[in-house]
C-alpha positions as CSV (number, residue, x, y, z in Angstrom):
1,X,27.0,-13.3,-27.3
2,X,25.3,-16.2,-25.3
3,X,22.0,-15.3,-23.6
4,X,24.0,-16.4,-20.5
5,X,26.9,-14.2,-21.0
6,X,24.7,-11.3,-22.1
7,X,22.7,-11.4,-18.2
8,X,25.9,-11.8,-16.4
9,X,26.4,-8.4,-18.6
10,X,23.7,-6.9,-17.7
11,X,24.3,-7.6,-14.0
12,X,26.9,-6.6,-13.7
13,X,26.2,-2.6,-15.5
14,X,22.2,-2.6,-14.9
15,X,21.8,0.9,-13.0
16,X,25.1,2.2,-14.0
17,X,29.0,1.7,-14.2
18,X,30.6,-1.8,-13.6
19,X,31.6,-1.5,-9.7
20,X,29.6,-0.1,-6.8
21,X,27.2,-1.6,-4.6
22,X,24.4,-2.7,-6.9
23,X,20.7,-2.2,-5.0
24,X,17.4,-3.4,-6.6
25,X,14.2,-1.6,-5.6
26,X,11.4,-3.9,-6.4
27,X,8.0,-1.9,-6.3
28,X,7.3,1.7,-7.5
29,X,4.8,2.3,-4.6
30,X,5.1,4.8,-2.0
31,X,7.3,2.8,-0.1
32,X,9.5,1.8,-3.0
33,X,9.8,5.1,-5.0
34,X,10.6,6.8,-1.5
35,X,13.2,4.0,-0.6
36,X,14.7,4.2,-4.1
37,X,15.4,7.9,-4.3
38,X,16.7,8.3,-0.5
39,X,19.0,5.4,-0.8
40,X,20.5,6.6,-3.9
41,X,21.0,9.7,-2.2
42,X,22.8,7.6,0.9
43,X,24.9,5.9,-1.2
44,X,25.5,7.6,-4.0
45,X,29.6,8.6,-2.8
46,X,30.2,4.9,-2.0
47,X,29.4,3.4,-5.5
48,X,25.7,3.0,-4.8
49,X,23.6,2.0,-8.1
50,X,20.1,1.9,-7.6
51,X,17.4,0.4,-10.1
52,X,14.0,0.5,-8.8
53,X,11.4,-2.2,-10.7
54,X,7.8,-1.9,-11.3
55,X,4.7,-3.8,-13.9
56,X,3.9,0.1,-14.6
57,X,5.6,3.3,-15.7
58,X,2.9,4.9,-14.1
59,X,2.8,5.8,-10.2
60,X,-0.4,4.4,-9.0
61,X,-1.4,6.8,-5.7
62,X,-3.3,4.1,-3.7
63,X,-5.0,6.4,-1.4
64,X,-6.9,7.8,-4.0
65,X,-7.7,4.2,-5.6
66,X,-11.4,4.7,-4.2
67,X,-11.9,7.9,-6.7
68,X,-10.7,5.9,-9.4
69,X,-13.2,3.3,-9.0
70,X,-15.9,5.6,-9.7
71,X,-14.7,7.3,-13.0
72,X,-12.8,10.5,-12.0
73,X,-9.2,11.2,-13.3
74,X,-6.9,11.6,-11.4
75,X,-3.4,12.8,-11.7
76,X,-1.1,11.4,-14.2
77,X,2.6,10.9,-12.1
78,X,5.3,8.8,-14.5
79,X,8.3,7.1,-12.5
80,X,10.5,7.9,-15.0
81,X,9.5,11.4,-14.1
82,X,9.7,11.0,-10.1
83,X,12.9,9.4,-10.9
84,X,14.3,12.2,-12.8
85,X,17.7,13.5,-11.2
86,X,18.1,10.9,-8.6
87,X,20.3,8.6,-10.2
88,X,17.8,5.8,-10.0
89,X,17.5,3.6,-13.3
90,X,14.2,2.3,-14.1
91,X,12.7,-1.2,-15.7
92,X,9.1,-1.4,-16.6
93,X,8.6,-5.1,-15.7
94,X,6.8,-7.8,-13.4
95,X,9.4,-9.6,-11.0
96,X,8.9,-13.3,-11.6
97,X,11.6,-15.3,-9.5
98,X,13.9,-14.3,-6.7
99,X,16.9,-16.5,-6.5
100,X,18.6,-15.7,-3.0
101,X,21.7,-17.7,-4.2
102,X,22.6,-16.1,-7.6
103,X,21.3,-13.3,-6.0
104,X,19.2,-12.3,-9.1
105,X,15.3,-11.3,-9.3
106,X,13.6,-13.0,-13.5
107,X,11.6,-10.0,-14.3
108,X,9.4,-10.0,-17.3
109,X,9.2,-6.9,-19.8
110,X,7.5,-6.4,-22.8
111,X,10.9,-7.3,-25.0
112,X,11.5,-10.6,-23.1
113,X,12.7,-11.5,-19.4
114,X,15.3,-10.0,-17.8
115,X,17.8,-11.1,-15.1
116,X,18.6,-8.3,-12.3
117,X,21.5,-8.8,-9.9
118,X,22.0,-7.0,-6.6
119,X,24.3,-7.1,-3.7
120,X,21.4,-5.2,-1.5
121,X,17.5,-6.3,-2.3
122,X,15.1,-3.6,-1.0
123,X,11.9,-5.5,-1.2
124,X,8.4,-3.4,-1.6
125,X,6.0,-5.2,-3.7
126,X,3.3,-4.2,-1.4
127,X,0.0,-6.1,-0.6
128,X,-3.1,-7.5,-2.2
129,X,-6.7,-7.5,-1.7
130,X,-7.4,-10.9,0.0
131,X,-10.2,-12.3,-2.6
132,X,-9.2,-15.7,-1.9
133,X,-10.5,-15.8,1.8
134,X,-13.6,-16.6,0.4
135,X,-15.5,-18.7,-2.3
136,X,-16.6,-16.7,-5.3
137,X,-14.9,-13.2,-4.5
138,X,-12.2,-13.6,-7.0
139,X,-14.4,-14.7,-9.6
140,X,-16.7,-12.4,-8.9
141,X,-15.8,-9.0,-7.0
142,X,-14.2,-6.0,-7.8
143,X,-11.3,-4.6,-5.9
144,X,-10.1,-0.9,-5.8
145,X,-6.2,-2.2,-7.4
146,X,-5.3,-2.2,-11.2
147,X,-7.5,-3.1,-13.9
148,X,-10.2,-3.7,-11.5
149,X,-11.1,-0.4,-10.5
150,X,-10.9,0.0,-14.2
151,X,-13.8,-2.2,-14.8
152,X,-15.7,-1.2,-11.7
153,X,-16.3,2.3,-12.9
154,X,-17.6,0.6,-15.9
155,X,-19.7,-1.8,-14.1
156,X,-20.8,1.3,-11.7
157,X,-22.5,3.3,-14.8
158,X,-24.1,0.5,-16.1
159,X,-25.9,-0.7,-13.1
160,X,-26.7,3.0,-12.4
161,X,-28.3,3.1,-15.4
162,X,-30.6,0.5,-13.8
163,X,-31.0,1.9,-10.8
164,X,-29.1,-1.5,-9.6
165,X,-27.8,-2.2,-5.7
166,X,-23.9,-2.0,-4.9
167,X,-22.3,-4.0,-1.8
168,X,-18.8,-3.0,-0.2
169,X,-17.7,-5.9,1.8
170,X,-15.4,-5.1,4.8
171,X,-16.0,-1.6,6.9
172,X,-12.4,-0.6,7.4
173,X,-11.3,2.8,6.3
174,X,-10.8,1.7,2.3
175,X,-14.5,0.2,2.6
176,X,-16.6,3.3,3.7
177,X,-14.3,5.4,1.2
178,X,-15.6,2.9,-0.9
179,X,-19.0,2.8,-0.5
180,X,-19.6,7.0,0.5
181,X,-17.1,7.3,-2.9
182,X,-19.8,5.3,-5.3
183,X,-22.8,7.1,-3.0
184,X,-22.2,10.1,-3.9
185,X,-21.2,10.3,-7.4
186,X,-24.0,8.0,-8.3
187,X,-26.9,8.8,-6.1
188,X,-29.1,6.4,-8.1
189,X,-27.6,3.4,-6.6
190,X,-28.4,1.5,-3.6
191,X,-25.2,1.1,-2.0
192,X,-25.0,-1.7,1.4
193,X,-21.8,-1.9,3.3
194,X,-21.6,-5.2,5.1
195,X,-19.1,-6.2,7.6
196,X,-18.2,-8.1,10.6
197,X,-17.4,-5.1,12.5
198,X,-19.1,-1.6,12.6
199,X,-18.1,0.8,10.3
200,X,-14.7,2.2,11.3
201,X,-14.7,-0.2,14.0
202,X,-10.9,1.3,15.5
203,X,-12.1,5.1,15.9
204,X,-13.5,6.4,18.8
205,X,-16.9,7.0,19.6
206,X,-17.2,10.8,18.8
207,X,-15.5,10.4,15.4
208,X,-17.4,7.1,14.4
209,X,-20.5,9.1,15.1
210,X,-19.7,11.6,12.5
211,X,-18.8,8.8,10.1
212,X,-22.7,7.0,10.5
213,X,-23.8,10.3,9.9
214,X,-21.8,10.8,6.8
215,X,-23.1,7.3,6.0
216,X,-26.5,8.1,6.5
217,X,-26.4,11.2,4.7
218,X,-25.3,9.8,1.7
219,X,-28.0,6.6,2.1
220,X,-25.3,4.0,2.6
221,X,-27.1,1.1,3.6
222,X,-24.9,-0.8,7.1
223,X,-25.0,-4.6,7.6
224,X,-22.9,-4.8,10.2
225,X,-22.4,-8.5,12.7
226,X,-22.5,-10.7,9.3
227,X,-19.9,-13.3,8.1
228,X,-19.9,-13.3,3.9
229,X,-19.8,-16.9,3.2
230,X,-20.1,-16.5,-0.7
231,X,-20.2,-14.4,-3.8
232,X,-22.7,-15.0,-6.2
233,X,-22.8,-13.4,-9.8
234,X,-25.8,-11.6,-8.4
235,X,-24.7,-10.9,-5.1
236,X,-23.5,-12.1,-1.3
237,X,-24.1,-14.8,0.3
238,X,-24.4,-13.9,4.3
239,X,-24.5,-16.6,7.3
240,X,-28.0,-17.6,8.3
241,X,-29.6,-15.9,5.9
242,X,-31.7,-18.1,3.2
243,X,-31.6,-15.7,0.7
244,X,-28.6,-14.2,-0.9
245,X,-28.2,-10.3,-0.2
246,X,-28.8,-8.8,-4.1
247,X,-26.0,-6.9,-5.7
248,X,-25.1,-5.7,-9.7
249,X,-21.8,-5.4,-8.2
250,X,-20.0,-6.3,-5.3
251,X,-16.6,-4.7,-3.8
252,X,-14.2,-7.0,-1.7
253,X,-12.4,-4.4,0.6
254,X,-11.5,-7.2,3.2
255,X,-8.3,-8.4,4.5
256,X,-4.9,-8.0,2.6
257,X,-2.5,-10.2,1.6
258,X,1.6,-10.0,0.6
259,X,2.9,-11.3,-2.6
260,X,3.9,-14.8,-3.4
261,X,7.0,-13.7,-4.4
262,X,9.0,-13.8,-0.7
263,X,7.5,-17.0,0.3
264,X,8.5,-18.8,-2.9
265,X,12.0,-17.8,-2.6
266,X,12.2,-19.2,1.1
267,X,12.4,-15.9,3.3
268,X,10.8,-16.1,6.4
269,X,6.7,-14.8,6.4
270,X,4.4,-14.4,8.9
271,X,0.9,-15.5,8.3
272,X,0.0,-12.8,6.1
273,X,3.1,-13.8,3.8
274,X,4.7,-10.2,4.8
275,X,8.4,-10.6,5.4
276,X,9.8,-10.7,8.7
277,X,12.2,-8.2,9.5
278,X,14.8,-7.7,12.1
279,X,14.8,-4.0,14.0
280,X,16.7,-2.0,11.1
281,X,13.9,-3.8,8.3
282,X,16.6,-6.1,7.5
283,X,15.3,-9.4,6.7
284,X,15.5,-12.2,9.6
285,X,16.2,-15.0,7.4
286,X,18.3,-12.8,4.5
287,X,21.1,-10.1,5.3
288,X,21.1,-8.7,1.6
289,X,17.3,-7.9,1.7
290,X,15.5,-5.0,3.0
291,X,11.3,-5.2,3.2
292,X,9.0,-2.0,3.9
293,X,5.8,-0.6,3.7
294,X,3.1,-3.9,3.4
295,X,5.5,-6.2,2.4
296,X,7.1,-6.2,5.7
297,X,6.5,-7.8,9.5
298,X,7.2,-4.9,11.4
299,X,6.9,-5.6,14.7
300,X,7.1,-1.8,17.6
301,X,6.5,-2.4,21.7
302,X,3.1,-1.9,21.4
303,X,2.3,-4.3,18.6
304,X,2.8,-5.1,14.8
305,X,2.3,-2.2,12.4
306,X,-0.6,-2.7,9.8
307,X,0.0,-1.5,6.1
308,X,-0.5,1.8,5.3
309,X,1.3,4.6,3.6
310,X,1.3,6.8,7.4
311,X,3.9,3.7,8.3
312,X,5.4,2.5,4.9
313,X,7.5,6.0,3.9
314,X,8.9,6.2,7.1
315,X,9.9,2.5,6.6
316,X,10.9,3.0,3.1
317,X,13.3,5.8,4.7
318,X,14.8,4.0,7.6
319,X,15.2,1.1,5.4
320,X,17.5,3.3,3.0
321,X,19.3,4.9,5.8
322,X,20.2,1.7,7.5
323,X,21.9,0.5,4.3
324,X,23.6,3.7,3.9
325,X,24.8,3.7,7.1
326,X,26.0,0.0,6.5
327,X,28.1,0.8,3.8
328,X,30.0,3.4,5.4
329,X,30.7,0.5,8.5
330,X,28.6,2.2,10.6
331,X,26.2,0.4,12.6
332,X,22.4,1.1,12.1
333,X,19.7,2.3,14.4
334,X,16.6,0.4,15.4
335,X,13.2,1.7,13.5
336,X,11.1,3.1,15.7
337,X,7.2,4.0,14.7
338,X,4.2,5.7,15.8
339,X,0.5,6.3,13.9
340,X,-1.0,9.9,14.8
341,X,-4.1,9.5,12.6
342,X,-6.6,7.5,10.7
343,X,-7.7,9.6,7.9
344,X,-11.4,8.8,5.7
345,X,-12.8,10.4,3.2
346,X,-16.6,10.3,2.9
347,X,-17.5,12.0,-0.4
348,X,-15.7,14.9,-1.6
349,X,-16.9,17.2,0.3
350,X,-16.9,15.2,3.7
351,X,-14.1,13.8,6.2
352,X,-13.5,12.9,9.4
353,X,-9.9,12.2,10.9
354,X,-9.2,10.6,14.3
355,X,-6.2,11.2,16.0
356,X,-4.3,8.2,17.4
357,X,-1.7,6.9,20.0
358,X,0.8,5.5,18.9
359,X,-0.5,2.0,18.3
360,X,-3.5,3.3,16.4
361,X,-6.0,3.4,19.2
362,X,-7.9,6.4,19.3
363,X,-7.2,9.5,20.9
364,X,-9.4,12.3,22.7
365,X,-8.8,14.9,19.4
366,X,-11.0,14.5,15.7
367,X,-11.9,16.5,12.9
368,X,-14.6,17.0,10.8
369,X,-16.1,18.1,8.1
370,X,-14.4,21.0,5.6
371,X,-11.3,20.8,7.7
372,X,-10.9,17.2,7.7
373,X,-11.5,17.3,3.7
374,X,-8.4,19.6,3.7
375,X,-6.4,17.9,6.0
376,X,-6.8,14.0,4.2
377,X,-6.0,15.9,0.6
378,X,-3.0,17.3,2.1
379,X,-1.8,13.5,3.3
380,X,-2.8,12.2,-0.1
381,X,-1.6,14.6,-2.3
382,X,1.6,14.8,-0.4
383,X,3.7,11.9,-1.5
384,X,4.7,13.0,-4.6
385,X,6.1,16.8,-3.8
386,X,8.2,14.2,-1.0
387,X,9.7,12.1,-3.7
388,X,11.0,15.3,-5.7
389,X,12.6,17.0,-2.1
390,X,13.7,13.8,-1.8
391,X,15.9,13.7,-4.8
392,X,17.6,16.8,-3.0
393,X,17.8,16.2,0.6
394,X,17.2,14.1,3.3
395,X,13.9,14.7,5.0
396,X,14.5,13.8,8.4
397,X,12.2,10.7,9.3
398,X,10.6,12.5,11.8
399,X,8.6,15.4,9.3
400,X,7.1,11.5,8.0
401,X,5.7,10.3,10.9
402,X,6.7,10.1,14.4
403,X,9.5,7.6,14.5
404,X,12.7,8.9,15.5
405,X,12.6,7.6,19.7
406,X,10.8,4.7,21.2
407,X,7.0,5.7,21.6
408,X,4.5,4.1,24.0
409,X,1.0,3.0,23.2
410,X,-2.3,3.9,25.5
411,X,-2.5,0.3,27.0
412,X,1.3,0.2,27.4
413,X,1.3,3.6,29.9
């Protein structure tokens, strides 16, 4: 059989019988594994065959990406594992090429590339650390993703052999779990968090207190009001100062970036090359594609939504429902979202979580402390107990996050 003939096969009976609706899951994130098991579930009596795609057989739990960067082991979840029972074929593979048209995604595997077709594209790749942003951070940083945070808990016990200097650039939430993370399980280092901003610059005063003190106590060094021009191989260059700041190792946690993937096949992107998406997460410039959690533009009253997992499982649900209700001709409801925390880890044995409004400003309530270390292991440990209920019902978006009615922000009452 031709290699032609042989993919037009394979389209046509990739993820189950010939017939049905075919629907390709790219990404075996949160967003993606959550999307792939509820919308097999949605469709599974109209002829619904899902395949979800991913590099990696392994699920890779992103809010814990800050404890792997420092050595510890974490738990082992497989896809084809999560996937068990739900009717969701899986391909370990990188998707290469997206060809609207054909309507086919080139995904490489280890025994060759592969041609995927699909009727309905639910599109999930996630986001990026932003290296590029800046000369020398690609070259020269570690980030907290893949085979990075590999090699930065390699790089971490060398230089703390030395007694050597650490610098986390960007203070956002992943950058002090960062930085309190390598502080505390190697209390040798010197560890500087530099930023434009203060250290969890969107919490409110009460809360961000508790986090300097967590700072403090662990002797995280704050540079806060600087703009990194350049990273050097032995450290950070910062504007107006002469000198370089010194580093063994440095840690890019600023700024996030889509994919290539959507904007080389032509969908429309905003400027952070996240797909935009109409009201039910349909894409504006594609009817057959879906985008969710950071791969999507999704824009609420009060704003757009930022990448997180709080927002992407309630997208990756509303996404699945909206194409189940589709196929059964029924017309689909607008996705509507609320935050209700920002959640950071300072150690193991600290936290602090601020309560939000729904646009992520903060609200009056926080926790603290032992509390707040039970409450963010709850949220990150979570995900995976959803994706095996999942397989068996449909949790109601609401248990996800607030999302089910139109919410206000602060600034919008």
């Amino acid at each position: 059989m031709s290699q032609s003939r042989s993919q037009s096969h394979e389209n046509r009976t990739v993820g189950g019988e010939p017939g049905g609706t075919r629907i390709l899951v790219l990404g075996g994130g949160y967003a993606g594994v959550l999307a792939a098991v509820r919308v097999a579930r949605r469709t599974r009596r109209r002829g619904g065959r899902v395949t979800l795609v991913n590099p990696s057989d392994r699920f890779v739990e992103r809010l814990r990406l800050h404890q792997l960067s420092t050595g510890q082991q974490l738990a082992d979840h497989r896809l084809p594992d999560l996937l068990a029972g739900s009717g969701v074929a899986f391909v370990q593979g990188l998707a290469v090429g997206l060809d609207r048209t054909a309507r086919t995604v080139d995904v490489d595997t280890e025994d060759g590339r592969r041609q995927l077709g699909y009727d309905t594209l639910v599109y999930a790749l996630g986001s990026v650390t932003d290296t590029g942003a800046v000369p020398g951070a690609a070259d020269h940083a570690f980030t907290l993703a893949g085979p990075s945070a590999a090699g930065l808990a390699d790089r971490l016990t060398e230089v703390d052999a030395a007694a050597g200097r650490v610098a986390v650039v960007g203070a956002g939430l992943t950058g002090v779990e960062a930085a309190t993370e390598i502080a505390e399980t190697f209390p040798g280092l010197r560890v500087t968090l530099l930023s434009r901003d203060e250290p969890g610059p969107m919490m409110g005063d009460a809360a961000r207190a508790y986090l300097n003190r967590g700072l403090d106590r662990l002797g995280v060094g704050v540079r806060s009001a600087v703009v990194v021009t350049k990273v050097l191989p032995t450290g950070i260059q910062v504007a107006g100062d002469l000198e370089p700041v010194p580093a063994d190792a440095v840690v890019w946690t600023a700024g996030v970036r889509a994919l290539p993937l959507a904007e080389q096949a032509g969908l429309a992107v905003d400027g952070q090359g996240r797909i935009l998406v109409d009201e039910t997460l349909r894409s504006e410039s594609d009817p057959a594609i879906y985008a969710v959690g950071d791969a999507a533009a999704v824009r609420q009253p009060w704003g757009t939504i930022h990448g997180t997992c709080q927002s992407g499982l309630p997208t990756a649900a509303h996404a699945a429902d909206s194409i189940g209700r589709r196929l059964r001709g029924r017309r689909p409801k607008p996705f509507r979202f609320g935050y209700i925390h920002q959640p950071v880890s300072l150690g193991r044995r600290d936290a602090v979580i601020q309560f939000t409004h729904a646009d992520d400003s903060p609200g009056r309530w926080y926790l603290k402390g032992r509390a707040a270390v039970r409450y963010k292991e709850l949220v990150s440990g979570s995900p995976p107990a959803l994706f095996r209920l999942s397989r068996r019902l449909n949790v109601p978006v609401l248990m996800l996050a607030p999302g089910g009615a139109p919410l206000r922000s602060r600034r919008a009452r």
